[in-house]
C-alpha positions as CSV (number, residue, x, y, z in Angstrom):
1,X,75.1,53.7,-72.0
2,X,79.0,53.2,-72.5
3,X,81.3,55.8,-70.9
4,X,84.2,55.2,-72.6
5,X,85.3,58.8,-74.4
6,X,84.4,60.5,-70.9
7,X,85.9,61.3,-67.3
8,X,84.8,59.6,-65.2
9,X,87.2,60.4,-61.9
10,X,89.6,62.7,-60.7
11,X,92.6,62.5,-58.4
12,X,94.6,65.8,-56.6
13,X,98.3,64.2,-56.0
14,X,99.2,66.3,-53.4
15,X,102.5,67.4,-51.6
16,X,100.2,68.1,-48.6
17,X,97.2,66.2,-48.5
18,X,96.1,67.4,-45.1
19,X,96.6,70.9,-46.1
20,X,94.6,70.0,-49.6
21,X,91.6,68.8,-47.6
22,X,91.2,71.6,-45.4
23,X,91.4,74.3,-48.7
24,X,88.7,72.6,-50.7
25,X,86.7,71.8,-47.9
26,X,86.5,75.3,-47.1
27,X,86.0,76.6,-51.0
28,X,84.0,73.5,-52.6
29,X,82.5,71.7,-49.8
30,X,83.8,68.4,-49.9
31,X,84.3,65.6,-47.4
32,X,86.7,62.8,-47.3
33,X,86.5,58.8,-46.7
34,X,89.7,56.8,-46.1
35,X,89.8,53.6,-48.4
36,X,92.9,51.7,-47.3
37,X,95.5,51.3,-50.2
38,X,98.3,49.0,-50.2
39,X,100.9,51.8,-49.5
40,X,99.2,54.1,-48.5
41,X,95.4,55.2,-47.0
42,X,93.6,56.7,-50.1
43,X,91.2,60.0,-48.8
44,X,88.3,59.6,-51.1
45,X,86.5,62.8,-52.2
46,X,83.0,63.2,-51.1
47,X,80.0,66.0,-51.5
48,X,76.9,64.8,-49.7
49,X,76.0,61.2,-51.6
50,X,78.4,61.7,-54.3
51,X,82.1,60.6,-54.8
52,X,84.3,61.8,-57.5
53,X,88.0,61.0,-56.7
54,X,90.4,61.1,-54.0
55,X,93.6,62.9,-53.0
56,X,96.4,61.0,-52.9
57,X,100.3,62.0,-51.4
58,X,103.1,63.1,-53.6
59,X,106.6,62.0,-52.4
60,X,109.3,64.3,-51.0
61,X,111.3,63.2,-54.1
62,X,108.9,63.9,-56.5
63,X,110.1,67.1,-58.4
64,X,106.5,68.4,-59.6
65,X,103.9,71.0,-57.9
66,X,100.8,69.5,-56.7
67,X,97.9,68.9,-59.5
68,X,95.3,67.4,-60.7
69,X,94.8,64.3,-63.0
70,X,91.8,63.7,-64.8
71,X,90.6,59.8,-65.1
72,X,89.6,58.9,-68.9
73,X,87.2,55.9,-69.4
74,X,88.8,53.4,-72.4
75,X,87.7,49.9,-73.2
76,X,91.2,49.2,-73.2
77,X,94.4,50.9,-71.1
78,X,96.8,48.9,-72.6
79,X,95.8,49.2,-76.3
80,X,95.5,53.0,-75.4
81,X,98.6,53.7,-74.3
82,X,100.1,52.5,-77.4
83,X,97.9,54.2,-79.2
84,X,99.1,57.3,-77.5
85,X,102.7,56.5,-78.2
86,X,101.8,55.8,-81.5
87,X,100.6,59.1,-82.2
88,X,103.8,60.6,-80.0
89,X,102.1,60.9,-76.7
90,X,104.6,59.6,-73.9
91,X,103.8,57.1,-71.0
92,X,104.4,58.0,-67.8
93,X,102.8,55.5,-65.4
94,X,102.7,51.6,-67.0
95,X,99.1,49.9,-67.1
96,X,98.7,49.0,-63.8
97,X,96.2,47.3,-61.6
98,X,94.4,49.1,-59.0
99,X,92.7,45.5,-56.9
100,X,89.3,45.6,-57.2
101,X,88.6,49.0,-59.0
102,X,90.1,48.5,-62.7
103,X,93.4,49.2,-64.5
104,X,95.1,52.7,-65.1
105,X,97.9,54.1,-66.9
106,X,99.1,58.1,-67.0
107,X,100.2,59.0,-70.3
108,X,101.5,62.6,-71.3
109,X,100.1,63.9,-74.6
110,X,102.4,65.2,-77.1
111,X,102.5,68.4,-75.6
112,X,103.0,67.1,-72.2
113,X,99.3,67.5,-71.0
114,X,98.6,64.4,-69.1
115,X,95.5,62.3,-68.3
116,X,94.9,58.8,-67.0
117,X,93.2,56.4,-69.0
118,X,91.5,53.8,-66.8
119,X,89.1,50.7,-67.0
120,X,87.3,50.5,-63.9
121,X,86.0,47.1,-63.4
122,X,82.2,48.6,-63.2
123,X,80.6,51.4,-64.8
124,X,80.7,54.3,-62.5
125,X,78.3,56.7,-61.5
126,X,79.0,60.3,-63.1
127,X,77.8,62.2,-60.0
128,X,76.3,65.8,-60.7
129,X,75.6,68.7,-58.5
130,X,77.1,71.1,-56.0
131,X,80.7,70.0,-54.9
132,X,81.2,67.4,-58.2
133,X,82.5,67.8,-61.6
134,X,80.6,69.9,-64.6
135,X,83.6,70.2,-66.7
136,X,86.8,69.3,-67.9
137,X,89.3,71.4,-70.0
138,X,92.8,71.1,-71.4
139,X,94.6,74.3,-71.8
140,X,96.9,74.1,-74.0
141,X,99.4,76.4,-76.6
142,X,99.2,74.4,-79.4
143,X,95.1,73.3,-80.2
144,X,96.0,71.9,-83.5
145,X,98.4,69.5,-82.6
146,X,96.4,68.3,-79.4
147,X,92.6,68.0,-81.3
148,X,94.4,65.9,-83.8
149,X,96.1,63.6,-80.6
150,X,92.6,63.8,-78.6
151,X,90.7,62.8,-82.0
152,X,92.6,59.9,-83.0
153,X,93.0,58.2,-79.7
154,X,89.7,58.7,-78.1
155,X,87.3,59.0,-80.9
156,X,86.2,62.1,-79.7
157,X,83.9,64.4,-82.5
158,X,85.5,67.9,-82.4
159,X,83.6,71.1,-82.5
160,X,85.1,74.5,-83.1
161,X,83.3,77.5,-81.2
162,X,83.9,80.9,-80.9
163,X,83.5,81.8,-76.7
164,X,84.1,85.5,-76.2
165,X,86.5,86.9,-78.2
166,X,88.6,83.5,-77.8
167,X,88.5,80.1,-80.2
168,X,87.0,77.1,-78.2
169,X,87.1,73.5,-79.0
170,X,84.3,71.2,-77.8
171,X,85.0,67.3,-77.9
172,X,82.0,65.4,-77.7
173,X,80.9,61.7,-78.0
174,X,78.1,61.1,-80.2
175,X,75.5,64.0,-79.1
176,X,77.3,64.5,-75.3
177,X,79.9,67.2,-75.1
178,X,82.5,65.9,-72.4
179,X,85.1,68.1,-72.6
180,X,86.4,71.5,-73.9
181,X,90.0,72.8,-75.1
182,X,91.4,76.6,-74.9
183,X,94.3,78.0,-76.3
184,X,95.9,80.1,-73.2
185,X,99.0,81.5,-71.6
186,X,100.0,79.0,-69.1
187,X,99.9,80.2,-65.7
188,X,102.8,80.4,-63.2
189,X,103.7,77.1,-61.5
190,X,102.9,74.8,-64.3
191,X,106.0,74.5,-65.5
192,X,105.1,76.2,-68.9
193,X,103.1,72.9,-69.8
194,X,99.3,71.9,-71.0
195,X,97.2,70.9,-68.6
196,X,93.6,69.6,-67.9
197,X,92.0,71.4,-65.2
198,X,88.6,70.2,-63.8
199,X,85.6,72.7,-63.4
200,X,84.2,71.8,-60.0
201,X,80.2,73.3,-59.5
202,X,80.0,75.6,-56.3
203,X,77.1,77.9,-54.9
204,X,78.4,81.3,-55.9
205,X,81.7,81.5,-57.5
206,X,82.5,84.7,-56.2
207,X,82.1,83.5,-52.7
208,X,84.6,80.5,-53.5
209,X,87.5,83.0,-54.8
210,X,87.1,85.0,-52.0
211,X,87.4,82.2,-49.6
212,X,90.4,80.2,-51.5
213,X,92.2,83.4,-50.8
214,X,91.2,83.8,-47.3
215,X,93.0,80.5,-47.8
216,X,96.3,81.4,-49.4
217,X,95.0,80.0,-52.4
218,X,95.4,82.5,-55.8
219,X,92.3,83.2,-58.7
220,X,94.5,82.8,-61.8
221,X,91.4,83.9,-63.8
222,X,89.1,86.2,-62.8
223,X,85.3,85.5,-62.2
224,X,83.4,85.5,-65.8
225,X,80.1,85.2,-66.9
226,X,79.7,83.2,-70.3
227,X,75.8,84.0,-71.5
228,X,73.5,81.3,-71.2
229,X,76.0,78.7,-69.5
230,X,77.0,80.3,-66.5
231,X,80.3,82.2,-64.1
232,X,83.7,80.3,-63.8
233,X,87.1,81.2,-62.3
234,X,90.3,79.6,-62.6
235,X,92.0,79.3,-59.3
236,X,95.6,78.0,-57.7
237,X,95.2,76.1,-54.6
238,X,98.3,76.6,-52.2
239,X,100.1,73.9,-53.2
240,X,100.1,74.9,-56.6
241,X,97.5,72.5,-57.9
242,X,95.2,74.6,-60.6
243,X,91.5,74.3,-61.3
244,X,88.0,76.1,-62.2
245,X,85.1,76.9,-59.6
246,X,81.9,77.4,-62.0
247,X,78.0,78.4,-60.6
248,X,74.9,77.3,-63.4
249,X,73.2,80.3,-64.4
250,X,70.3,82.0,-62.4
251,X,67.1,80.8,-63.3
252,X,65.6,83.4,-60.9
């Protein structure tokens, strides 16, 4: 099966990547393999068998908080990012070569919500389970505007939902729903911009709030059930990187 139209790998640039691997150690569980890089030693993320990205240092010059960025598979980075600038997204990082692994680009969406489109040079295994990713979502203040960007460069199908008492957007490809979109307020530290924020699966996600603030990290959202689908939280790790805890529901 292809896996172009879904994520497929996900990197935390970090402005303290030793600080970062002893936070979500402690909340998600993860270990960390080095992979040597050409400037630099690239901690790969691991739970158990699984990997599903890596952390990688931000420079002292580099004038953003710590985050996440969310790898999108494309059968072609080059032809995307025009695409993307096309449709008035903004390019950030060239198409580039990563030696052995694929090609990459970072490209901000009209909104400024970025993502990484990336050809890896083999399909890659979507890991699931405790410590991976189950979801993806791009907050955002202006839906319209990015489900029209998202549509027309990736091909995703859209589906409007109604979650709560809040509109949802679900972007699927063909029958597979890969990722969701949420108009929100934008928390503090993100620099009043869209983001994607990664949902990463955890025991109990009451157990990982209270531990990320044990932690000095901060719950952004509080822990929510959604009916049928399970409990999420959004959190802020301590170097301001944001992202989602979730637990599947209890079969018991």
């Amino acid at each position: 099966m292809s896996q172009n139209g879904h994520f497929v790998w996900y990197d935390l640039m970090s402005k303290d990547p030793k600080a970062s691997e002893e936070f979500y150690t402690k909340v998600v569980g993860w270990s960390y393999q080095d992979f040597p890089m050409p400037d630099f030693t690239y901690r790969m993320i691991a739970h158990g068998e699984n990997q599903l990205g890596g952390i990688v240092p931000l420079g002292e010059g580099d004038d953003i908080p710590s985050h996440w960025i969310s790898y999108l598979n494309v059968p072609d980075v080059d032809e995307t990012v025009k695409k993307a600038e096309e449709l008035g997204g903004k390019s950030c990082v060239p198409p580039t070569d990563i030696p052995d692994v694929g090609r990459f680009a970072v490209v901000n969406d009209p909104q400024g919500g970025f993502f990484s489109p990336f050809t890896p040079k083999n399909e890659m295994k979507i890991p699931e389970g405790l410590g991976t990713v189950a979801w993806r979502e791009l907050i955002t203040s202006d839906p319209a505007k990015a489900k029209d960007f998202y549509t027309k460069l990736v091909g995703w199908e859209p589906e409007d939902m109604e979650v709560g008492p809040e509109k949802y957007v679900m972007f699927k490809v063909g029958e597979k729903s890969v990722a969701g979109m949420v108009n929100k307020p934008i928390p503090e530290g993100e620099k009043a911009r869209p983001y994607w924020i990664p949902y990463f699966t955890v025991a109990d996600v009451d157990t990982a709030c209270k531990t990320a603030e044990e932690n000095r990290g901060q719950v952004q959202f509080e822990p929510t059930d959604i009916p049928d689908i399970g409990r999420f939280a959004i959190l802020m790790d301590p170097q301001g990187a944001t992202f989602a805890v979730y637990s599947p529901p209890n079969e018991n």
